[in-house]
VMD Tcl script that builds the backbone (N, CA, C; Angstrom):
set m [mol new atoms 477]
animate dup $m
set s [atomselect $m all]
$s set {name element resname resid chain x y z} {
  {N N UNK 1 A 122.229 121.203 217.320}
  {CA C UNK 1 A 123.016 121.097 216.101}
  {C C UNK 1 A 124.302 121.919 216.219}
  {N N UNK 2 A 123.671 122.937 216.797}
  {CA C UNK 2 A 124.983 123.964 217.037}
  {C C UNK 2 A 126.284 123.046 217.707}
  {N N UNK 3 A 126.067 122.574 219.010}
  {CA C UNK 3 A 127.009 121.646 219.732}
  {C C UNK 3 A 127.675 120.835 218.976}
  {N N UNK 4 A 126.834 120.134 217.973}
  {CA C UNK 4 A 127.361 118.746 217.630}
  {C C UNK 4 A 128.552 119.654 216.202}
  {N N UNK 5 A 127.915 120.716 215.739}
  {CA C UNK 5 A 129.282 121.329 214.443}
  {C C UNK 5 A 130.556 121.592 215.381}
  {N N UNK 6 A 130.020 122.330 216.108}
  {CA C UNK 6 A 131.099 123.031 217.443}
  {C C UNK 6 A 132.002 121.826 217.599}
  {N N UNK 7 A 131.833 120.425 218.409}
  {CA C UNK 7 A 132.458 119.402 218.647}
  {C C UNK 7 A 133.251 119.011 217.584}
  {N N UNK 8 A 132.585 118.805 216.804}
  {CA C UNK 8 A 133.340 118.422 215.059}
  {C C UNK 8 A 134.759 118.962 214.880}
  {N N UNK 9 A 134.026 120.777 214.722}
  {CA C UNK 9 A 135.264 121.933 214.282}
  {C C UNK 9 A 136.355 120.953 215.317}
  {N N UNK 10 A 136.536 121.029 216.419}
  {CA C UNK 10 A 137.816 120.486 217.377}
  {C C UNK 10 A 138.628 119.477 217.489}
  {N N UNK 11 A 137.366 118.347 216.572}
  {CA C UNK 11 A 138.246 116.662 216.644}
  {C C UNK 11 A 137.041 116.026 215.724}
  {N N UNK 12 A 136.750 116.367 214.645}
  {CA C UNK 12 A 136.344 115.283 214.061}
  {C C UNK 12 A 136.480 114.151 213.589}
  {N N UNK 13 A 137.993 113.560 214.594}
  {CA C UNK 13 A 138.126 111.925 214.614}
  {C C UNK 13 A 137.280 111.351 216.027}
  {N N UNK 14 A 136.797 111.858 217.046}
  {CA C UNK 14 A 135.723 111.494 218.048}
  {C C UNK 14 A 135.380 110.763 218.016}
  {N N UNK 15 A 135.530 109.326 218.465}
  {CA C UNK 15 A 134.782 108.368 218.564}
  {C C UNK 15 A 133.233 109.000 218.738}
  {N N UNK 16 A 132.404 108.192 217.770}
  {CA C UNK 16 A 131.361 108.686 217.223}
  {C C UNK 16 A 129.972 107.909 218.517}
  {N N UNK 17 A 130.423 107.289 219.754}
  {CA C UNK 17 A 129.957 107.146 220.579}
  {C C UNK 17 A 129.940 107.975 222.002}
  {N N UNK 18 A 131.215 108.644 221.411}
  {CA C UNK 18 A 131.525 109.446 222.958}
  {C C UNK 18 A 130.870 110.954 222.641}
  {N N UNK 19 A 130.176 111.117 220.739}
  {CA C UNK 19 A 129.777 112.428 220.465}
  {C C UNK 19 A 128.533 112.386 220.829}
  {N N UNK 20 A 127.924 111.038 220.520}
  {CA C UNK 20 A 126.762 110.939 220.456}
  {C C UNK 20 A 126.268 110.789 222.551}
  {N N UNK 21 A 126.900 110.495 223.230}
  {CA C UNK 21 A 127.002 110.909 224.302}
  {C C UNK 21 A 126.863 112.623 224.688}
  {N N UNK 22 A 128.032 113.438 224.035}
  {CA C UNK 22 A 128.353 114.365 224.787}
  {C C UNK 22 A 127.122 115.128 224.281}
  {N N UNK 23 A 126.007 114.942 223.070}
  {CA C UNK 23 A 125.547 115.958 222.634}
  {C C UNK 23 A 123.699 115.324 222.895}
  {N N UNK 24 A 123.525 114.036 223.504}
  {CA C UNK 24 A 122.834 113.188 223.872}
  {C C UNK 24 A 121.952 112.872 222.917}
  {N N UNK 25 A 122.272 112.179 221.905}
  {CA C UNK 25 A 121.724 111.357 221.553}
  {C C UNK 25 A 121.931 109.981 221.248}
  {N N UNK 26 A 121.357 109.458 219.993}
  {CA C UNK 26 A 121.470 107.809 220.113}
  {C C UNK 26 A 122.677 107.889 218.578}
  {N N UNK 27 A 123.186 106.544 219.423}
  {CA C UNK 27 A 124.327 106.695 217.781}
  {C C UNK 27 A 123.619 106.666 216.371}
  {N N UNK 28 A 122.452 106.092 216.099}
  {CA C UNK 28 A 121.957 106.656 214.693}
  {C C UNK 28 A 121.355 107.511 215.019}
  {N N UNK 29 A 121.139 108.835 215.396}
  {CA C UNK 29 A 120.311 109.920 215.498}
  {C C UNK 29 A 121.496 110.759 214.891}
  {N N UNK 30 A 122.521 110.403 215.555}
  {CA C UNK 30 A 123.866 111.495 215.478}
  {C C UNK 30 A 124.564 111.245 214.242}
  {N N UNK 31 A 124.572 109.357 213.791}
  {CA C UNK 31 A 124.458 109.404 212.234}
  {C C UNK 31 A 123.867 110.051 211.179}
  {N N UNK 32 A 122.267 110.255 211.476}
  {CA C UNK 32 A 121.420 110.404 210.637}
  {C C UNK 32 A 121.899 112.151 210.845}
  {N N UNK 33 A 122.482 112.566 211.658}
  {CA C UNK 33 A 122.603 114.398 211.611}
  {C C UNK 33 A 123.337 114.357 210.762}
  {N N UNK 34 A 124.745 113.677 211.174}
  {CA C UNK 34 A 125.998 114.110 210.281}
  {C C UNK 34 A 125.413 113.867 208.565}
  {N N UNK 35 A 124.943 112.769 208.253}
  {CA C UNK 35 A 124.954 112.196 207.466}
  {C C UNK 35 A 123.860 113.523 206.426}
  {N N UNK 36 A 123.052 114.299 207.127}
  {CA C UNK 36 A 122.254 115.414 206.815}
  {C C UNK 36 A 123.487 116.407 206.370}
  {N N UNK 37 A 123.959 116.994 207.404}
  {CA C UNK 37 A 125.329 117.732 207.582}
  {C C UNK 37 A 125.891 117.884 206.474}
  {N N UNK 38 A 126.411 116.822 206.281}
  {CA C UNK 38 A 127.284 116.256 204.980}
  {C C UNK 38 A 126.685 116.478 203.817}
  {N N UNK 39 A 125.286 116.216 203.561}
  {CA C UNK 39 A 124.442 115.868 202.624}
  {C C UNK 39 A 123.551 117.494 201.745}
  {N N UNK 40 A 123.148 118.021 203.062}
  {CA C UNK 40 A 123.321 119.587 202.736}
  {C C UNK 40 A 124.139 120.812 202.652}
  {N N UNK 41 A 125.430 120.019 202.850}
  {CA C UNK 41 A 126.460 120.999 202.167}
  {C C UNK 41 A 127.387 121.895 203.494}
  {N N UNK 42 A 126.308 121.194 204.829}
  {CA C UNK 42 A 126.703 122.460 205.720}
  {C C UNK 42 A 128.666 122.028 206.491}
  {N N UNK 43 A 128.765 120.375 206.309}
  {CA C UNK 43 A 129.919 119.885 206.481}
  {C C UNK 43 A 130.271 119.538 205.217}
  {N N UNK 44 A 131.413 120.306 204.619}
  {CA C UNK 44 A 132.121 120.077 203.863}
  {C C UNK 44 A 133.288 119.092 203.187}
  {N N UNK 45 A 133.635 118.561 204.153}
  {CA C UNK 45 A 134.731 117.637 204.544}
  {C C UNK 45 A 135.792 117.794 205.568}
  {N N UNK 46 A 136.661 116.716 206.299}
  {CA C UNK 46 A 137.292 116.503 207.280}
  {C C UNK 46 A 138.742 116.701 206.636}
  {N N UNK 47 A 139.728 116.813 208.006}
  {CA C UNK 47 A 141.166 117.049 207.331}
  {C C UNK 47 A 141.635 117.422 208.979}
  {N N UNK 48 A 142.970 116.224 208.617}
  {CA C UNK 48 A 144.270 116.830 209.911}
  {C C UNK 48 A 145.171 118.081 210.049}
  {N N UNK 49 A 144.763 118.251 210.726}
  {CA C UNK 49 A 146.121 119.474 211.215}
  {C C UNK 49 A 147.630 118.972 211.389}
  {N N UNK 50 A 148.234 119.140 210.723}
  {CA C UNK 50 A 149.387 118.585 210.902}
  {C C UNK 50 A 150.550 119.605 211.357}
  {N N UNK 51 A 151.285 119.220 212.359}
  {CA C UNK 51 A 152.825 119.538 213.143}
  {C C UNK 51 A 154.154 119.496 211.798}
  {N N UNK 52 A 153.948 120.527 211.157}
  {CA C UNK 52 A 155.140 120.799 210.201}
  {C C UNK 52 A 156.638 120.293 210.554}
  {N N UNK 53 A 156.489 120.655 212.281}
  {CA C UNK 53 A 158.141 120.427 212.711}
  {C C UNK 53 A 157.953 119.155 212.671}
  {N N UNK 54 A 157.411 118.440 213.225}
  {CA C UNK 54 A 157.320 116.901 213.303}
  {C C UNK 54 A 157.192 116.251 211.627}
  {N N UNK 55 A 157.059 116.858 210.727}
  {CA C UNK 55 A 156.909 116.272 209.557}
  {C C UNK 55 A 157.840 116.249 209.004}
  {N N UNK 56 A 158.843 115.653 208.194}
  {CA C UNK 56 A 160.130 115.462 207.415}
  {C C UNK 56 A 159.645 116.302 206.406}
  {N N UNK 57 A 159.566 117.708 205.529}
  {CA C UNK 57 A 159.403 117.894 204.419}
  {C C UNK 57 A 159.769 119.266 204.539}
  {N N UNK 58 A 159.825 119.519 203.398}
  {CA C UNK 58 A 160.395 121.209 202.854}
  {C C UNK 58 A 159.224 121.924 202.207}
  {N N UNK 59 A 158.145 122.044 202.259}
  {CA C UNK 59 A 156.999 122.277 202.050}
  {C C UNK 59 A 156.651 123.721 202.408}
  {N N UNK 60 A 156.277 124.672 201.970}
  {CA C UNK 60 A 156.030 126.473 202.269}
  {C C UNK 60 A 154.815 126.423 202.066}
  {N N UNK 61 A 154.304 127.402 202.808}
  {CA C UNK 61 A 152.650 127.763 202.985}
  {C C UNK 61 A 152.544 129.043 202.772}
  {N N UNK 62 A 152.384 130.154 202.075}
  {CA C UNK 62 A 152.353 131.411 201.572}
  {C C UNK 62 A 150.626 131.919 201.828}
  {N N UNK 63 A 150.982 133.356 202.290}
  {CA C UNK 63 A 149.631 134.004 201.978}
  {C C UNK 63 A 149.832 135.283 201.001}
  {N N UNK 64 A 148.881 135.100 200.190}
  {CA C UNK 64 A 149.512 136.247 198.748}
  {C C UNK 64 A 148.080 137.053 198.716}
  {N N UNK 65 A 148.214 138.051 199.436}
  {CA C UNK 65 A 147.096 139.422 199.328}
  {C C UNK 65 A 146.904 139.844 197.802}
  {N N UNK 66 A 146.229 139.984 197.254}
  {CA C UNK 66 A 145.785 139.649 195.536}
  {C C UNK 66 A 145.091 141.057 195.909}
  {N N UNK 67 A 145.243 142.366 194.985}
  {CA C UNK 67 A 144.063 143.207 194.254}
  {C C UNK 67 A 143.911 142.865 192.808}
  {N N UNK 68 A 142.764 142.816 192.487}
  {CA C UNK 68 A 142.016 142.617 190.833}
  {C C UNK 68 A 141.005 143.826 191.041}
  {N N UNK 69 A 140.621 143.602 189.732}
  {CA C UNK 69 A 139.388 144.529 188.996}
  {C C UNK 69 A 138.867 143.559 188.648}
  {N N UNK 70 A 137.699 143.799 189.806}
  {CA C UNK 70 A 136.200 143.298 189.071}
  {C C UNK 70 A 135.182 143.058 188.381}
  {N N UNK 71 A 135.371 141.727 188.087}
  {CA C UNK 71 A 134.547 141.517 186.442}
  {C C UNK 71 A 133.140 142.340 185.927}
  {N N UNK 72 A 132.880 143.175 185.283}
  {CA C UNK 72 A 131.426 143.491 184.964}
  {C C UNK 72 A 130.199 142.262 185.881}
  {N N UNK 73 A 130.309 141.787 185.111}
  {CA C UNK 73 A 128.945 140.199 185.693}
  {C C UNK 73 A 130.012 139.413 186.066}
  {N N UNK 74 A 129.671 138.714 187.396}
  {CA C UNK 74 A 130.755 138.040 188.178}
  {C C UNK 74 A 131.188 138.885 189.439}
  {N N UNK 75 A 131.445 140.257 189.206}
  {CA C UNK 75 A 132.253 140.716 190.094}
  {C C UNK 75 A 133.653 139.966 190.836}
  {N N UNK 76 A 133.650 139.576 191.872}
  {CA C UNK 76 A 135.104 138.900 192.960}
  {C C UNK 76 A 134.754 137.507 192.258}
  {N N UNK 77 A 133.766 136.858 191.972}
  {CA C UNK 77 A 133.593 135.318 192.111}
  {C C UNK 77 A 134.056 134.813 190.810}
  {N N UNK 78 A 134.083 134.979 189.748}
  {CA C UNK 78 A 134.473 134.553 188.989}
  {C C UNK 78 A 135.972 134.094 188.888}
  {N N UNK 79 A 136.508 135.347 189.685}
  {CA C UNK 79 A 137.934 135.374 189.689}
  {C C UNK 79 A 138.148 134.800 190.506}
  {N N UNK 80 A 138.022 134.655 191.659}
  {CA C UNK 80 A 138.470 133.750 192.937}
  {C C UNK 80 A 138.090 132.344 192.537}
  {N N UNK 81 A 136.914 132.264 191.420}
  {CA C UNK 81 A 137.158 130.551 191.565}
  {C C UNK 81 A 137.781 130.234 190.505}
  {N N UNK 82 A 138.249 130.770 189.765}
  {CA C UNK 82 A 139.778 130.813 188.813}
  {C C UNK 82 A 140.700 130.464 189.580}
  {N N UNK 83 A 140.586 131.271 190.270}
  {CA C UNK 83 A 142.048 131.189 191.462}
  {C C UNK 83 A 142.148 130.158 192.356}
  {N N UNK 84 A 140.890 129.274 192.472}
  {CA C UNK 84 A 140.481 128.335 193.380}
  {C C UNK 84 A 140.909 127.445 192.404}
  {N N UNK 85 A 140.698 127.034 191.771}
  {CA C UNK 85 A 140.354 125.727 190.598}
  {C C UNK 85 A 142.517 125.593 190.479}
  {N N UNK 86 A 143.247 126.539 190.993}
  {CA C UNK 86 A 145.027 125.885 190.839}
  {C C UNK 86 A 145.491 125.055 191.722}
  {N N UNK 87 A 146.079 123.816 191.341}
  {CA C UNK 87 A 146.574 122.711 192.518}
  {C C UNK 87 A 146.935 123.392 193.435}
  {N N UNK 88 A 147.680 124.143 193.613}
  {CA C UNK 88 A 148.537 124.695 194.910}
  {C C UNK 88 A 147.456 125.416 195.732}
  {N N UNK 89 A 146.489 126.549 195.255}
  {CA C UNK 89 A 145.682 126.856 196.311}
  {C C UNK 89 A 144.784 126.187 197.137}
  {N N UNK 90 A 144.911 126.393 198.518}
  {CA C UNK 90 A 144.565 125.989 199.712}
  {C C UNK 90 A 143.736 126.590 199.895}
  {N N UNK 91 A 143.014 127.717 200.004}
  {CA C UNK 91 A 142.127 128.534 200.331}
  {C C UNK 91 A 142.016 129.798 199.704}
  {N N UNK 92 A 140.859 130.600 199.152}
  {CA C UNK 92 A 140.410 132.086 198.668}
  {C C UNK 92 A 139.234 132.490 199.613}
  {N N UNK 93 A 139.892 133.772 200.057}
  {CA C UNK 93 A 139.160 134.325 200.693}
  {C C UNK 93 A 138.899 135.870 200.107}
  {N N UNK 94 A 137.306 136.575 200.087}
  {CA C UNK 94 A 137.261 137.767 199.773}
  {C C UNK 94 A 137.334 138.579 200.965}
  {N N UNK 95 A 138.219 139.638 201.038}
  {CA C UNK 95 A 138.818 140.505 202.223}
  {C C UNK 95 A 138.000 142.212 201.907}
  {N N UNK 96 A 138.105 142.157 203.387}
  {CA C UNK 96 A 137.649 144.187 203.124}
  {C C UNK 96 A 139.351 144.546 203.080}
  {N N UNK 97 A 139.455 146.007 203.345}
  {CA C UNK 97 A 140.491 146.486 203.351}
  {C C UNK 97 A 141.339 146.899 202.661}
  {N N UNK 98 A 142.739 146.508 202.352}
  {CA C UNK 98 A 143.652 146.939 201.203}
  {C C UNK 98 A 143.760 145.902 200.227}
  {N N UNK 99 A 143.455 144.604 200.370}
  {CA C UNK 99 A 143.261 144.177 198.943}
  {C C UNK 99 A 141.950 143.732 199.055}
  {N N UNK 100 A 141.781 142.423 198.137}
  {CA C UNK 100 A 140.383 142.156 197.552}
  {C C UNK 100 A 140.687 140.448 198.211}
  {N N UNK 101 A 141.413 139.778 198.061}
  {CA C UNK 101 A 141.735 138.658 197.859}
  {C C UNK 101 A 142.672 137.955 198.804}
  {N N UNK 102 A 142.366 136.963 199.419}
  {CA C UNK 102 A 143.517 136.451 200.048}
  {C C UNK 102 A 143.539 134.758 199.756}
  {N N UNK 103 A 144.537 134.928 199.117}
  {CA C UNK 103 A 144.873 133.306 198.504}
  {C C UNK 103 A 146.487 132.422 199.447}
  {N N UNK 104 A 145.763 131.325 200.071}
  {CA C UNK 104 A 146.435 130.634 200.951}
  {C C UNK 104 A 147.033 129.418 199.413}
  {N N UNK 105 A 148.567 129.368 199.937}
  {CA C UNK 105 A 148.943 128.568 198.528}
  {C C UNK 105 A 150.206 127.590 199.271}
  {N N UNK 106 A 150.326 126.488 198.928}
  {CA C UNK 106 A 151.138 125.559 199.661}
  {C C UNK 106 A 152.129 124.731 198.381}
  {N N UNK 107 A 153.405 124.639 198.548}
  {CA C UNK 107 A 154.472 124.297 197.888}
  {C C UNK 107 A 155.498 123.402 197.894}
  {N N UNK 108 A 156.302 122.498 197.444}
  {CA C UNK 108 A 157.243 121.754 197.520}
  {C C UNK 108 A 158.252 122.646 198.542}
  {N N UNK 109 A 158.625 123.897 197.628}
  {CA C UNK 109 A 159.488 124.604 198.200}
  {C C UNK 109 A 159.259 126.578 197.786}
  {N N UNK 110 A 160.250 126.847 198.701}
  {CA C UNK 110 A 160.012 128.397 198.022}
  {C C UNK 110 A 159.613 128.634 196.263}
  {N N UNK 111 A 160.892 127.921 195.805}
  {CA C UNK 111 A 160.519 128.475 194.217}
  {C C UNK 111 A 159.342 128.262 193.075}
  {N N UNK 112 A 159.060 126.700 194.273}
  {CA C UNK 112 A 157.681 126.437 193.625}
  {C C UNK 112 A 156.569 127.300 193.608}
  {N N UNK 113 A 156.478 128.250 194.866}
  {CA C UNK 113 A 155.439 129.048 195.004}
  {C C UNK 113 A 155.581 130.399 194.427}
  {N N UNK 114 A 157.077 130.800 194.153}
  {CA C UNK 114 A 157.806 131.804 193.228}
  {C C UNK 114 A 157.092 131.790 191.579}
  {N N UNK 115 A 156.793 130.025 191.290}
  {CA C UNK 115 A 156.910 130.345 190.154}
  {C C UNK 115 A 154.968 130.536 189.632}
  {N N UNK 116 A 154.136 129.887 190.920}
  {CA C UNK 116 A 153.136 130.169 190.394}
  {C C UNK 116 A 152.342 131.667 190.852}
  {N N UNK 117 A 152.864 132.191 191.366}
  {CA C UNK 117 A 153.042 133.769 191.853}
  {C C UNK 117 A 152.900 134.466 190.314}
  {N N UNK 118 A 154.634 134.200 189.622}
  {CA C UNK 118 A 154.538 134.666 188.679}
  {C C UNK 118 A 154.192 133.971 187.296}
  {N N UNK 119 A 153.852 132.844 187.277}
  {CA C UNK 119 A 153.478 132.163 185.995}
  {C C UNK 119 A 152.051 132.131 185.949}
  {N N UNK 120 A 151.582 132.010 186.935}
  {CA C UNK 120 A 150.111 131.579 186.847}
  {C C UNK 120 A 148.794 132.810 188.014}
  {N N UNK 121 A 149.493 133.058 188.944}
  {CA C UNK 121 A 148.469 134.105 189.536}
  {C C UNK 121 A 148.439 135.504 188.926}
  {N N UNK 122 A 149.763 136.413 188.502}
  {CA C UNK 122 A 150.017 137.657 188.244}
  {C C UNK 122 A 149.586 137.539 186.805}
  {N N UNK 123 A 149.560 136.562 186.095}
  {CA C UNK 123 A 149.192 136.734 185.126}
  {C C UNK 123 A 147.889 136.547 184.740}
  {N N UNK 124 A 146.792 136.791 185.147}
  {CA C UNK 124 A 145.353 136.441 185.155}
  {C C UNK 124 A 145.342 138.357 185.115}
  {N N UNK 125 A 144.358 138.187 184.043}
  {CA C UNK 125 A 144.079 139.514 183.255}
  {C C UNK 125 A 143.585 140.860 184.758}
  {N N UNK 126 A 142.508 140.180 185.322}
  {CA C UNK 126 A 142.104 141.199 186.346}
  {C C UNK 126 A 142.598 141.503 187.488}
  {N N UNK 127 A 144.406 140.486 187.667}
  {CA C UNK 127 A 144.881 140.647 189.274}
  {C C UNK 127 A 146.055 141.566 189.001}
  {N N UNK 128 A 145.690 143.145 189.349}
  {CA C UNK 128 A 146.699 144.367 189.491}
  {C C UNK 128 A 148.042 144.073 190.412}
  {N N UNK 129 A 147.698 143.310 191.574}
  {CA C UNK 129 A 148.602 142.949 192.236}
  {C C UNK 129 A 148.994 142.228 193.457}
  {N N UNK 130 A 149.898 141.477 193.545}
  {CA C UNK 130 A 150.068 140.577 194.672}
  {C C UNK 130 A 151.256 140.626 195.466}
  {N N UNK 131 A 150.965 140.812 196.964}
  {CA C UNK 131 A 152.083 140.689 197.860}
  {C C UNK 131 A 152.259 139.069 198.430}
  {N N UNK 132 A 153.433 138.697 198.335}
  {CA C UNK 132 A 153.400 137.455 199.156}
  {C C UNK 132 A 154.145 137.518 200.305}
  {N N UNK 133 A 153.078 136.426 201.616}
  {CA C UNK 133 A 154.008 136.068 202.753}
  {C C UNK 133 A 154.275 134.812 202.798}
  {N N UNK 134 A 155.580 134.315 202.838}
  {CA C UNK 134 A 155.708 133.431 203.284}
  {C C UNK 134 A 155.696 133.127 205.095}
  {N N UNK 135 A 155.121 131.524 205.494}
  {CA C UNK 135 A 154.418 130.950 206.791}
  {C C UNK 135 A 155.850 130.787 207.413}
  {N N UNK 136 A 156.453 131.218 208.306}
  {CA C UNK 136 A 157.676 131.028 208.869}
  {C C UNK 136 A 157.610 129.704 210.254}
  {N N UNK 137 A 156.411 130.042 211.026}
  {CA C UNK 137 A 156.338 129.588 212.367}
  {C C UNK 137 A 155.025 129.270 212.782}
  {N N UNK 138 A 154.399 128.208 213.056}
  {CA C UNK 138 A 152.720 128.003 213.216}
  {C C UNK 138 A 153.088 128.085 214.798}
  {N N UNK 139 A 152.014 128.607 215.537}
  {CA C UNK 139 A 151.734 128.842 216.644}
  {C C UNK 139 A 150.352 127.833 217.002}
  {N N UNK 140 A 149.112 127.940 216.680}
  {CA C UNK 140 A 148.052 127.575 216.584}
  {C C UNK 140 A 147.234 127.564 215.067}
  {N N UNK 141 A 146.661 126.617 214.674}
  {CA C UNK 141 A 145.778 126.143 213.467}
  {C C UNK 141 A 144.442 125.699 213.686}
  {N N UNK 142 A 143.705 126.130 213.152}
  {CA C UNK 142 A 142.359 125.916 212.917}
  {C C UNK 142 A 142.235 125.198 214.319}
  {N N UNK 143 A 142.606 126.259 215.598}
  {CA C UNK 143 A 141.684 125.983 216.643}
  {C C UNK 143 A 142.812 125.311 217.976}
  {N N UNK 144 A 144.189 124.605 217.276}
  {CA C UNK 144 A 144.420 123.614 217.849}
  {C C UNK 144 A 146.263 124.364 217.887}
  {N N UNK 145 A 146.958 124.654 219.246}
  {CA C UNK 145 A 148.145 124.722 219.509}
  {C C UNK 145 A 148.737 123.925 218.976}
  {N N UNK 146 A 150.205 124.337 218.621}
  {CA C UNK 146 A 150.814 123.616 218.311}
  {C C UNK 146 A 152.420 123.861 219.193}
  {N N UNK 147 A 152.709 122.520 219.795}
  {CA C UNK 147 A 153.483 122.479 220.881}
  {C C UNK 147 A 154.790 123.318 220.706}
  {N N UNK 148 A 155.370 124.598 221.247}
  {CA C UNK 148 A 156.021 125.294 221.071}
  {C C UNK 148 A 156.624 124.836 222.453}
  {N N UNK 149 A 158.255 124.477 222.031}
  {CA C UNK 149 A 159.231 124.119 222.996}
  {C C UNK 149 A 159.149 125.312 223.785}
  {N N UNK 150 A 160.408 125.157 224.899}
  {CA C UNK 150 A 160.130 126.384 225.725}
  {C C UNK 150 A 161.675 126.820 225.184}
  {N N UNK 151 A 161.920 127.665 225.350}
  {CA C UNK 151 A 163.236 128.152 224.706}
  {C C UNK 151 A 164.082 127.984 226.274}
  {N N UNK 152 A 165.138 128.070 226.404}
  {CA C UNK 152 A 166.518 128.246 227.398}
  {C C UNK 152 A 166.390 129.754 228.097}
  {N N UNK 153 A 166.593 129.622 229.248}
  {CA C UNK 153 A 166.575 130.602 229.983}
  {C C UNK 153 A 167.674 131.481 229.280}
  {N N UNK 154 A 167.538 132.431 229.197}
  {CA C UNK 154 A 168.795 133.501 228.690}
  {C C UNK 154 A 169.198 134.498 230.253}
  {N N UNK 155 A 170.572 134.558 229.983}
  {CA C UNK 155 A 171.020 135.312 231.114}
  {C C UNK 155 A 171.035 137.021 230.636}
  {N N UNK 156 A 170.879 137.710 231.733}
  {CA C UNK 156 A 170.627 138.642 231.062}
  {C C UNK 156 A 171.979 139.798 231.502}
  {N N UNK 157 A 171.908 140.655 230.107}
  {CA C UNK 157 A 173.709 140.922 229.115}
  {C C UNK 157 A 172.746 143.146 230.203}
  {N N UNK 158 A 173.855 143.299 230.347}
  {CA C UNK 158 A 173.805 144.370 230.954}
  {C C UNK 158 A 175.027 145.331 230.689}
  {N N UNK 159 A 175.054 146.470 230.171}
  {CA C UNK 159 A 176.340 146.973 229.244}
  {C C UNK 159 A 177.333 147.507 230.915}
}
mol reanalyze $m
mol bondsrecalc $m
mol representation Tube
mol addrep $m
């Protein structure tokens, strides 16, 4: 089982004959897994990685380190799935360290993510405070390079 999630995480577009090969079984055996997979919650759903440079759009990907105070009953969860439940967030994660929170948030453009920063995250009663980064340059994503030209030889400047 382990193999067949492992394979997934990397290309879960796989022709579903060449998985059921690599992990040996029969194509409904490897149905009847996924279809378990899926069914108990342990596969969540599928999704492309996509090449930003190659994409025509003006689109920002922000990571905004969030501290709150934790609810009496609830503690982190209540609040993070507050924070989960806004169109723009992409991901909540609970962090050790210097904050509590790390909320992945994706945008038309900068100001879009400006405005739910301050209209809609800072203003939720228990979040003391939020730093944002904006995503400048993807290197690698969930596993998978992403083709970085080679830059021009530079000559080198000697005073």
């Amino acid at each position: 089982m382990d193999s067949l999630i492992r394979i997934l995480k990397q290309n879960s577009a796989i022709p579903r004959a060449d998985l059921a090969r690599q992990i040996g079984l029969s194509e409904d055996d490897l149905a009847a897994k996924i279809v378990k997979l899926e069914t108990n919650g342990t596969i969540l759903g599928y999704h492309a990685v996509i090449n930003r440079e190659k994409w025509d759009t003006d689109a920002v990907t922000a990571v905004i380190e969030v501290r709150v105070t934790p609810e009496r009953e609830g503690g982190f969860d209540r609040i993070a799935n507050r924070i989960a439940g806004f169109e723009e967030v992409q991901s909540v994660y609970l962090m050790s360290g210097g904050h509590d929170l790390m909320v992945v948030v994706e945008g038309s453009n900068l100001r879009e993510v400006a405005s739910f920063v301050a209209d809609k995250l800072s203003t939720i009663e228990a979040v003391q405070s939020c730093a944002t980064h904006f995503r400048l340059k993807t290197y690698k994503e969930n596993g998978i390079l992403h083709a970085v030209e080679e830059a021009p030889e530079r000559l080198a400047v000697s005073p």
